[in-house]
Structures are given as structure tokens and as C-alpha cells.
C-alpha positions in Angstrom: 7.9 22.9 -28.3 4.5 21.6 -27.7 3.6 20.7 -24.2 0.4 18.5 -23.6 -0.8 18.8 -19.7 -2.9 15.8 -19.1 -5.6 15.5 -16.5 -6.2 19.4 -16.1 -8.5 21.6 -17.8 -6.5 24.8 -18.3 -4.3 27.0 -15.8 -6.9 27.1 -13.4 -6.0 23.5 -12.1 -2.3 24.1 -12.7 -1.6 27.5 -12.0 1.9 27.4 -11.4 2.6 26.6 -15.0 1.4 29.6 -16.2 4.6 31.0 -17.4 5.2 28.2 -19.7 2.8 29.7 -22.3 5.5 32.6 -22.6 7.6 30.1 -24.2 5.9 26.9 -25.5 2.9 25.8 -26.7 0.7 24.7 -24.5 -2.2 22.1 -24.6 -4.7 20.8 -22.1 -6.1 17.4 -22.2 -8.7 16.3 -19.6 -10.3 13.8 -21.2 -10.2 11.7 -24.1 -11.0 14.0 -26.8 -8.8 16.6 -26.2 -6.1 14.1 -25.7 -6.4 11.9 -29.1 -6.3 15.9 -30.6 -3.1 17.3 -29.0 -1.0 14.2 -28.6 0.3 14.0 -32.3 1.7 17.1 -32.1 3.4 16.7 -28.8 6.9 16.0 -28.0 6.4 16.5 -24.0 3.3 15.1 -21.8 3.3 15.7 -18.1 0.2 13.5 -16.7 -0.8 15.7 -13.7 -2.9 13.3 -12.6 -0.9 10.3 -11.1 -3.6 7.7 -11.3 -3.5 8.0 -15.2 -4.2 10.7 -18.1 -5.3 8.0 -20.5 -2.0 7.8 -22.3 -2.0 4.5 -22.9 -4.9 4.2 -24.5 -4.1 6.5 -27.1 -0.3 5.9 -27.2 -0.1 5.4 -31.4 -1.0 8.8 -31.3 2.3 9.3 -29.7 4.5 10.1 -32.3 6.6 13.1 -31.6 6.8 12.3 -27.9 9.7 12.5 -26.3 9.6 13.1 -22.5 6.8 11.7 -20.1 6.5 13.3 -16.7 4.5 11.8 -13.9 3.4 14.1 -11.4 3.3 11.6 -9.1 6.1 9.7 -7.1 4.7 6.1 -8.5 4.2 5.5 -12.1 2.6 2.3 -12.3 -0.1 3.6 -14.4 2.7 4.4 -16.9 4.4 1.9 -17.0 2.7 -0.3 -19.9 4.1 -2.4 -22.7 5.0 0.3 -25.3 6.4 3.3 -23.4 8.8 0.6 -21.4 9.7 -0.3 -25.0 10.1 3.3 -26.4 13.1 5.7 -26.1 10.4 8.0 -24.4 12.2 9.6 -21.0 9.9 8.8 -18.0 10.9 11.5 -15.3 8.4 11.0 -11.9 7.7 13.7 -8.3 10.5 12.1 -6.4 11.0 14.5 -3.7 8.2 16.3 -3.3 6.1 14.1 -1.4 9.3 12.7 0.7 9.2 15.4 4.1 5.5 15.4 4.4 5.1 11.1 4.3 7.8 11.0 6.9 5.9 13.3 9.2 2.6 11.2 8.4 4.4 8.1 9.8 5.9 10.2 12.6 2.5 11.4 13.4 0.7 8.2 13.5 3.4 6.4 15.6 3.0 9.1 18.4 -1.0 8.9 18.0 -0.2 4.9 18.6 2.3 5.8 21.5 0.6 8.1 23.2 -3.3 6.6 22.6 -4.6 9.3 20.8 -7.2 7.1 18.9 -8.8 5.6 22.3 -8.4 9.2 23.7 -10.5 11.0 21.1 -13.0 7.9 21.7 -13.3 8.3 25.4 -13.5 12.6 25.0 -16.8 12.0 22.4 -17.9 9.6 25.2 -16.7 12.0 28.0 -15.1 8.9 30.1 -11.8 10.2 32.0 -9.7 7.0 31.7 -5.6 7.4 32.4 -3.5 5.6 30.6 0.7 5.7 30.5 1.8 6.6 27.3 4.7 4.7 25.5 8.0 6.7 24.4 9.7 6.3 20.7 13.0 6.6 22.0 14.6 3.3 22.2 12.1 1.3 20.0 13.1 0.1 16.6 11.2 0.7 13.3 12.0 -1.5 10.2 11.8 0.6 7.3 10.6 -1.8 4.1 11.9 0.4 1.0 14.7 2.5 1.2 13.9 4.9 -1.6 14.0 8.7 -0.9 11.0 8.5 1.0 12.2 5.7 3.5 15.5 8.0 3.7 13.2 10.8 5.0 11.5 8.5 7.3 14.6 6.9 8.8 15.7 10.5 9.2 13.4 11.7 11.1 12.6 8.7 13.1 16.4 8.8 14.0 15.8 12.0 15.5 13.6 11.3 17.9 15.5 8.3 19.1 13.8 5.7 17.3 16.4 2.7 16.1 16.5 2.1 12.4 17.4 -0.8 10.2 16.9 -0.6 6.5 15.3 -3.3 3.9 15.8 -2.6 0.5 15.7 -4.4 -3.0 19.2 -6.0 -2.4 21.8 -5.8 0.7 24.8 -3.3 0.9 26.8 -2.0 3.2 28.1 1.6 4.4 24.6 3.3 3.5 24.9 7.1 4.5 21.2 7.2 5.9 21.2 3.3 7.2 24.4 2.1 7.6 23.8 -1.6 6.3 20.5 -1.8 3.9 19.1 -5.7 4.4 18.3 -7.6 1.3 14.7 -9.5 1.5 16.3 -12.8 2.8 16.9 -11.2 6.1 13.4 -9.9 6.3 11.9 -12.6 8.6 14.7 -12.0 11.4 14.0 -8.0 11.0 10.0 -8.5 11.5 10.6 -10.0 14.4 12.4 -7.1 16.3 11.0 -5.0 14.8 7.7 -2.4 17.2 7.2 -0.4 14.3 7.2 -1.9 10.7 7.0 1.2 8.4 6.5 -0.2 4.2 7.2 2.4 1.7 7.7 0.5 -1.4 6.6 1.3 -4.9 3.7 -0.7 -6.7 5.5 -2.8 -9.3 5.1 -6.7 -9.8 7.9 -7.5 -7.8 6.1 -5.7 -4.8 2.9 -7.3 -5.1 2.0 -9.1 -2.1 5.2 -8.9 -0.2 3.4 -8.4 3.2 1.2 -11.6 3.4 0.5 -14.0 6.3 4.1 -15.5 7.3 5.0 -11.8 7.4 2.5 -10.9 9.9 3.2 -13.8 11.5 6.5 -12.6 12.4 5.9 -9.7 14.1 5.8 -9.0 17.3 2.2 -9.0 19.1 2.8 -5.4 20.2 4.0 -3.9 16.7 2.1 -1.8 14.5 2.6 -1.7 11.0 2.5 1.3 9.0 1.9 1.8 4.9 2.2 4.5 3.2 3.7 2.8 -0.1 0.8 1.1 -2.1 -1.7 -1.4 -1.1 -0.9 -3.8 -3.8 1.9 -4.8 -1.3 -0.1 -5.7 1.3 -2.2 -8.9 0.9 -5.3 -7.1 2.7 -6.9 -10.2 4.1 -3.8 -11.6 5.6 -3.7 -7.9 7.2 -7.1 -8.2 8.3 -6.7 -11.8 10.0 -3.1 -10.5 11.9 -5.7 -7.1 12.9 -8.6 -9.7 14.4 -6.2 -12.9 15.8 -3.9 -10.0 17.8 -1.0 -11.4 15.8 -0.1 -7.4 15.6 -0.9 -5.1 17.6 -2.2 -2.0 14.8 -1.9 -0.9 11.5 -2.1 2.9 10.1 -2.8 2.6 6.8 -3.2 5.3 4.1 -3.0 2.9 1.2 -5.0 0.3 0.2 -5.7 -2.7 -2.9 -8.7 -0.6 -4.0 -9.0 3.4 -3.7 -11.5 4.3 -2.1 -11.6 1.7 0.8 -14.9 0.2 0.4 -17.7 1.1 2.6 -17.6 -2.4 4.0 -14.0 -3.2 4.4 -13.4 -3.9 7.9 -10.8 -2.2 8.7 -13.1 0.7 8.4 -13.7 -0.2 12.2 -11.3 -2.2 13.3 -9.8 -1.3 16.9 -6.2 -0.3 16.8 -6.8 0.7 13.6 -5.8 4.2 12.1 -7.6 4.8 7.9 -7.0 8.1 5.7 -7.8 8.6 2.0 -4.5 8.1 -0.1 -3.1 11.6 1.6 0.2 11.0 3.7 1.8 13.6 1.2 -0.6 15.6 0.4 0.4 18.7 2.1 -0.8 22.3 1.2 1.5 23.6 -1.4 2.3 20.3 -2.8 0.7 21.4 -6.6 2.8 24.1 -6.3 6.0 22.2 -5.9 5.0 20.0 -8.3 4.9 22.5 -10.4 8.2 24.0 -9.6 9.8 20.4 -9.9 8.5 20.4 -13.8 10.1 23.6 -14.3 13.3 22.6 -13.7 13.2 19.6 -15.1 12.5 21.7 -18.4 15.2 23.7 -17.9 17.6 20.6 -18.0 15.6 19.2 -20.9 16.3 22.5 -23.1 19.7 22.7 -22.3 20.3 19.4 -23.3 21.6 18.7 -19.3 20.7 15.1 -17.6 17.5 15.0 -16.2 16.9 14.2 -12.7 14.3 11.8 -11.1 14.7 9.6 -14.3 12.8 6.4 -13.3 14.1 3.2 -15.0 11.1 2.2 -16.8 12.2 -2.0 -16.5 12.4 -1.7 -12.7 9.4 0.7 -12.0 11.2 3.4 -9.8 14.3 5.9 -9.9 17.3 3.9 -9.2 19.9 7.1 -9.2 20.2 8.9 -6.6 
């Protein structure tokens, strides 16, 4: 079986897949060339680059392919016209990233709670200012996507006291993580008890702009707002304007409409505000889990088992759990 790896030059960049070459045959596609070579003869492509391997643009080539894999736990970028269409498998990284994005929201609610940003401030300034700190326990955090990720988060947040609700997609009951998951008509009424709102949701059209001014608006004054989904959910200058009026009272954002954040976006220096690259999940050892993940995946594919982390290509996300 023929494996295309696009977006990495050779073992190098993926070492943990190594072994494959035991077994399969194994191609490497890092740019445009070597992809429009390999693809014809490939039946399985894992994109280890999550922004795109250029698949799309060379998708007639396509013709033996049977499985995608997304290393990745969004797939926009895959999810155009004629792979949607095809019988082609779309399996993403659910999972992987899930532990290390719910400690990045942990993190930067106690950097919030206990002043860390004006702290680090007044150190470089060497101005000894006391402050009370503010405790987790006993606020509430609204989680906006209730995926595997938001499961993680309202885990962890559980643990340290924090008070959970849930808004997903559509409203159920008798959730094992959040008792009763809110539907989007509830969302207004939520906001607004909400001290932390934490937004986790995947870029697909649906998502696009769901946090926009009457959303900010209500919020409370003191809560901070926290996104580690995509920033296509965010309408950035409504965020902006809720940032400067005082509408909220922070934001820690680590996603954003365009990657990188422009030089003169102004949240760049916004007070109360917390900016990292794209990296909430990042943690050392992902790539190799990542890698691991693929490998069993295979191991289901060859033995003809179910595949896990199947995303439903019409919807834009895994929808079984």
C-alpha cells in the first residue's frame, strides 16, 4: 500500500513513522512537485501539516485515494468541494491536542486571577504594588463547544471548583461531562452569568462569526473571554471594541482571523490582554503522538476494523464519540 506523507520532507520531520517503510511504501510530498508525482499512485494521504498539503489543488490526481488523515484536530483546509463529495475517509488528531488546550485555558485563567500579566509588568518596572488575587472556585465558566476538547476543559475546570455549563450545536440532557448541553438559543442568558467564557469551536461556516457584538454585549463587565477554537469565530473588531469600551473585562486569545496576528493589530497591546502564536496544544511530544495516533488508525484500516476520529465531512468535525 502506498502512503503519501504530505507537508514533510522525509523521516527527518516525521520520525516516528519510520517503521512504516518496513511495510508500505512510502512517499514524501513537500511541495507541489513531489505531490502531483506520488498522488496517482496513492491510496492513503496523511497531510502532516494542518494548515494544508496542497491536496486540493491537485485532487484529479487523486485516483486511488482512499483514506485522508489530517494531522490536525480541524480540517477546514480539507474540507473542499470534491473530497466532501467522494467516498474518501477523512480521519483528523482528535485527542491529541485535548489535555494540553485544557491546561492552556487553566493556565491563563489563573494568570487573569491571580494578575500575573500586571505582575510581570510591574517586576520589569521594579514597582512593588499588592494586589488580592481572585480564586476560581465558585466562578462559572461557559464552555462554547462541547467537543472532546471542551470535555477536557470542563474537566479540569471542574476540578478546581470552577462551575460549568455546556453550549453545544443543539441541546440535550443527561451529558456525562455536563449534565445538560445548551443549544445556541440559550446562549444570551449563559453570557450573562457567565466570569469566564471559554470558545472551543471548530472553523466551519456555521461557526463563522458566532461571537460578534450582541455577544460581547452580554457579558459581564468583569468576564474574560477565552479562545482557543479558531478565530474565524470571533468577529475580531466587535472583540476589539468590547476590549477598549470595558464591555469585558480580558480576553486570552491564541487564535486569531489571520495567522500571524498582524504587527498592527491592537490587541497586540491591549491591557487585559493575553496573545500566543496558534500554540495552546502544542506541547513537547505532540509529533510524536501524532504519530502514534496514525499508527493505529492503520492498524484498524488493514484489518478492515472501524476507524476512529472519523469526521463527518458535511458537518466539518467528528460527531461520534
Amino acid at each position: 500500500m502506498q502512503i503519501v506523507i504530505g507537508g514533510a520532507a522525509g523521516f527527518d520531520d516525521v520520525p516516528g513513522l519510520a517503521r512504516l517503510a518496513e511495510r508500505h511504501d512510502i512517499a514524501f510530498a513537500p511541495n507541489d512537485a513531489a505531490l502531483s508525482q506520488h498522488l496517482p499512485s496513492a491510496e492513503v494521504f496523511v497531510s502532516w501539516s494542518f494548515r494544508g498539503s496542497g491536496l486540493e489543488r491537485h485532487w484529479p490526481l487523486a485516483r486511488r485515494l482512499r483514506w485522508v488523515h489530517w494531522c490536525g484536530a480541524g480540517v477546514r483546509p480539507a474540507l473542499f468541494g470534491d473530497l466532501v463529495a467522494s467516498d474518501v475517509v477523512l480521519t483528523n488528531a482528535r485527542g491529541v491536542f485535548d489535555r494540553a488546550m485544557a491546561e492552556y485555558v487553566l493556565g491563563t485563567m489563573l494568570a487573569f486571577a491571580l494578575h500575573l500579566p500586571e505582575a510581570l509588568e510591574e517586576q520589569r518596572a521594579r514597582r512593588w504594588t499588592h494586589r488580592l488575587s481572585e480564586r476560581l472556585g465558585g466562578t462559572t465558566a461557559l464552555v462554547v463547544g462541547v467537543g472532546s476538547i471542551g470535555r477536557r476543559v470542563a474537566e479540569l475546570l471542574t476540578a478546581v471548583g470552577v462551575r460549568v455549563r455546556g453550549l453545544g450545536r443543539t441541546a440535550r440532557d443527561a451529558d456525562p461531562v455536563f449534565g445538560r448541553v445548551h443549544g445556541r438559543e440559550d446562549r444570551f442568558a449563559l453570557l450573562a452569568e457567565a466570569d469566564w467564557v471559554v470558545a472551543v469551536m471548530p472553523d466551519t461556516p456555521g461557526t463563522e462569526g458566532w461571537f460578534a457584538a450582541e455577544e460581547f454585549a452580554a457579558m459581564r463587565p468583569t468576564a474574560r473571554f477565552v479562545n482557543v477554537g479558531r478565530g474565524s469565530t470571533v468577529v475580531e473588531a466587535d472583540l476589539v471594541e468590547a476590549l477598549v469600551t470595558g464591555r469585558i473585562a480580558g480576553a486570552a486569545l491564541d487564535v486569531f482571523a489571520e495567522e500571524p496576528l498582524p504587527a498592527d493589530s491592537p490587541l497586540w497591546s491591549l491591557p487585559g490582554v493575553i496573545v500566543t502564536p496558534h500554540r495552546s496544544g502544542d506541547h513537547a511530544g505532540f509529533e510524536d503522538a501524532l504519530c502514534d495516533q496514525f499508527l493505529g488508525l492503520l492498524v484498524q484500516w488493514e484489518a478492515g476494523a472501524p476507524l476512529d476520529n472519523v469526521v463527518d465531512k458535511r458537518a466539518g468535525y467528528v460527531t461520534r464519540p
